[in-house]
ROTOR-395923 format. One record per atom (N, C-alpha, C): residue in one letter; z, x, y negated. Coordinates in steps of 0.001 Angstrom, whole numbers, plus 524288, in hexadecimal, padded with zeros to 5 digits. Each point is the difference from the previous one (the first is absolute). Layout:
N
AZXY
...
***
This chain:
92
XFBD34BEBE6BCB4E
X801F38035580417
X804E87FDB48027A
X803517FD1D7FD10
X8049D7FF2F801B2
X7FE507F9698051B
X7FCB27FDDC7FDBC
X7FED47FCC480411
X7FDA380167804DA
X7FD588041580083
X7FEC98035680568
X805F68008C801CB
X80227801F07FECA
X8061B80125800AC
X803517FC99802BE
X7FF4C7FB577FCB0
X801487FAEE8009D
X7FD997FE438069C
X7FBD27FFA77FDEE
X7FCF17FC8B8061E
X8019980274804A2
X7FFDC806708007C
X801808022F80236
X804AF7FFAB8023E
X803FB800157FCF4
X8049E7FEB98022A
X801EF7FB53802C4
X7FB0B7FC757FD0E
X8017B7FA9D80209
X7FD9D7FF6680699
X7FBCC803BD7FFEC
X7FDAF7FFE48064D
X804968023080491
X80286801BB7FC83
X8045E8047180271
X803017FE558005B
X803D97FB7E7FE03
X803D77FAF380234
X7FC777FE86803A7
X7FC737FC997FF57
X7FD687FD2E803F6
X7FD588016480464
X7FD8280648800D6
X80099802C080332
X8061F7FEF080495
X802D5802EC7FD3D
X804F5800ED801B0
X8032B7FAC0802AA
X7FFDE7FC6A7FD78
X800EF7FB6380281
X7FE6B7FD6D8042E
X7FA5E80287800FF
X7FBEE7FE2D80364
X7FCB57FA2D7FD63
X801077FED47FE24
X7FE167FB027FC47
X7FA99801FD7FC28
X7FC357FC627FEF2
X7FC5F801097FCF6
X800A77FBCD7FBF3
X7FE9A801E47FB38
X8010B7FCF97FB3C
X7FB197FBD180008
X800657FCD68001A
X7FCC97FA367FD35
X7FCC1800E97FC5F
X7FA43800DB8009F
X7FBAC7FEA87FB6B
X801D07FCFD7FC56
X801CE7FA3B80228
X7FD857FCC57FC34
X804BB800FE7FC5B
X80432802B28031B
X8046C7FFC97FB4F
X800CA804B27FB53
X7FB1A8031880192
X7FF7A804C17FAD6
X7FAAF7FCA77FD8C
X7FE667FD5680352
X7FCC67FE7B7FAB3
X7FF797FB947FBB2
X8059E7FD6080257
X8026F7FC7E7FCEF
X802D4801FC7FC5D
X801C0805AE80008
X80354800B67FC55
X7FC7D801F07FB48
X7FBB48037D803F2
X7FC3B801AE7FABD
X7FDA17FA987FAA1
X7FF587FD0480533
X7FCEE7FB587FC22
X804B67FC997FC65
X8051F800F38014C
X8047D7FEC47FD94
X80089803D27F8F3
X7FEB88051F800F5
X7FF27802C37FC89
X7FCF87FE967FEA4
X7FB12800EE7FFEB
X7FBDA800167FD53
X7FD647F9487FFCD
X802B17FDB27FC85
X8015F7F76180092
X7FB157FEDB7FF2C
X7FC04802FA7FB69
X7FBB57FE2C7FE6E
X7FFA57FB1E7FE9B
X802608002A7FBB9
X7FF0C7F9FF7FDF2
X804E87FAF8804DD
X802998017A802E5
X8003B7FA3B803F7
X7FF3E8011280335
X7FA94800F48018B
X7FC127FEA980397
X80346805128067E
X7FEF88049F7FCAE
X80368804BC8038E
X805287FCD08036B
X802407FBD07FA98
X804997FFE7801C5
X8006F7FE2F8038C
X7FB1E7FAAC80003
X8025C7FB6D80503
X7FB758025C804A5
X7FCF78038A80040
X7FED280247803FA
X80498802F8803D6
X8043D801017FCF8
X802F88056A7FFC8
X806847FB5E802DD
X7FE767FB427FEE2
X804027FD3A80222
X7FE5A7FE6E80607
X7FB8A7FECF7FFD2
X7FB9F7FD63804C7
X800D78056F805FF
X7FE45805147FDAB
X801898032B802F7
X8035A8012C80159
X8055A7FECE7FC51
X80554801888014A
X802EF7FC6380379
X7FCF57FC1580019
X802C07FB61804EA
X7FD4D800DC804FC
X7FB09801807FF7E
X7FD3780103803F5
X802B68060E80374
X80186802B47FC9D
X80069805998026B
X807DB7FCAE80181
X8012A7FE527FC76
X806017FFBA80430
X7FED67FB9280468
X7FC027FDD880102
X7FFE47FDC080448
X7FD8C8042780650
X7FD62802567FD24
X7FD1B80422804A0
X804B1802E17FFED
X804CA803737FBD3
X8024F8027280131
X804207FCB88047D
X802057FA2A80029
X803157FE87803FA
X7FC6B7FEAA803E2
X7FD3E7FFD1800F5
X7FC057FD9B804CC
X800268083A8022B
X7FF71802197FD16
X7FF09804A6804E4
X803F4802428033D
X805657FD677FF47
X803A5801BB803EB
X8029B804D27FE88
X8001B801867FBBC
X801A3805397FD39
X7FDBA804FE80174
X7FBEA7FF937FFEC
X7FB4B803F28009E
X7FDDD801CF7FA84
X801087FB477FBF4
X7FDD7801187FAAB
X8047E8001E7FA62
X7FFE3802F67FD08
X803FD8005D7FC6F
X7FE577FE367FBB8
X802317FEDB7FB39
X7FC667FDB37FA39
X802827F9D87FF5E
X804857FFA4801ED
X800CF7FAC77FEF5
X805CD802F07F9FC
X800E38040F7FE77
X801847FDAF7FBA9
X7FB258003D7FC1A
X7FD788043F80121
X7FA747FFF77FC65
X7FD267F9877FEF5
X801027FD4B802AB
X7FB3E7FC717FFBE
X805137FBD77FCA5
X8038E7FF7E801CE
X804907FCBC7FD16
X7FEBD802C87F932
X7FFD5805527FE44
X7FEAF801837FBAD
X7FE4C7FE167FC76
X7FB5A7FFE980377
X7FAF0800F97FF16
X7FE187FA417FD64
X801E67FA098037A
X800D57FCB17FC97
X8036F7FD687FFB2
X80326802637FDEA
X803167FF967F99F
X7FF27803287FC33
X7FDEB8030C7FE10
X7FE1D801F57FD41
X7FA977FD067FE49
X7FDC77FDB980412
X7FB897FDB87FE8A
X801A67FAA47FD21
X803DA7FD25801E7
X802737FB9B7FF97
X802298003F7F8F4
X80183803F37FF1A
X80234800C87FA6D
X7FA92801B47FBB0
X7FBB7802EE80366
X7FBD2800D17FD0C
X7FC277FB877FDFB
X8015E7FC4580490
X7FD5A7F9937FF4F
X802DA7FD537FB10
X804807FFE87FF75
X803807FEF37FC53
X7FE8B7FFDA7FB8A
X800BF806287FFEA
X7FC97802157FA56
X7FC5D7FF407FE14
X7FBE87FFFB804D9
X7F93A7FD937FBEF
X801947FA1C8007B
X801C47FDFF801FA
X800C67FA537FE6A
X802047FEBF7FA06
X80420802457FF33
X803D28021F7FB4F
X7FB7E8018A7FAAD
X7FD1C80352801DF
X7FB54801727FC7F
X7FCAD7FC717FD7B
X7FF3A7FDD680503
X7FA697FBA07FFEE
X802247FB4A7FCAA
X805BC7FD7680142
X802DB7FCCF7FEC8
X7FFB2802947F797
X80295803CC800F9
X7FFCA800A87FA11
X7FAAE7FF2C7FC46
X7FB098039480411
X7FA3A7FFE87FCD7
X7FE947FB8A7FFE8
X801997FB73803A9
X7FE427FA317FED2
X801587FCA37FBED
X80633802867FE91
X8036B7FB9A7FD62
X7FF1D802177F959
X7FE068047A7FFDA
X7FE16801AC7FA9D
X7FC3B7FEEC7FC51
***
């Protein structure tokens, strides 16, 4: 419930601003969360460069450029870790 809440409010800055939030940069953050193995992650980096490039190419029509900055680094530190993982399950 609280993420209805959430989204909501978030339409409601971006409403208000006149600005529309960036696809690719909520769905970089999701795939930032949810890393799946890596794989989430470097999808989740791929979109997040992609969405801050559409966010400066649209002339400030589109918002989500701290989301997508987030979005990978978080992915960037999640890569880390399964590396970190993988690095340990190999060396054992």
């Amino acid at each position: 419930m609280s993420e209805d809440r959430q989204e909501l409010e978030s339409r409601a800055r971006s409403e208000a601003s006149g600005r529309e939030m960036n696809e690719r940069a909520m769905v970089s953050l999701a795939l930032s969360i949810f890393w799946v193995f890596g794989f989430g992650s470097v999808a989740a980096i791929y979109l997040g460069v992609r969405a801050l490039r559409e966010i400066g190419a649209s002339e400030g029509r589109e918002s989500g450029r701290a989301m997508a900055w987030t979005a990978i680094a978080a992915s960037a530190v999640g890569l880390v870790g399964t590396m970190m993982v993988v690095a340990v399950w190999v060396a054992s």
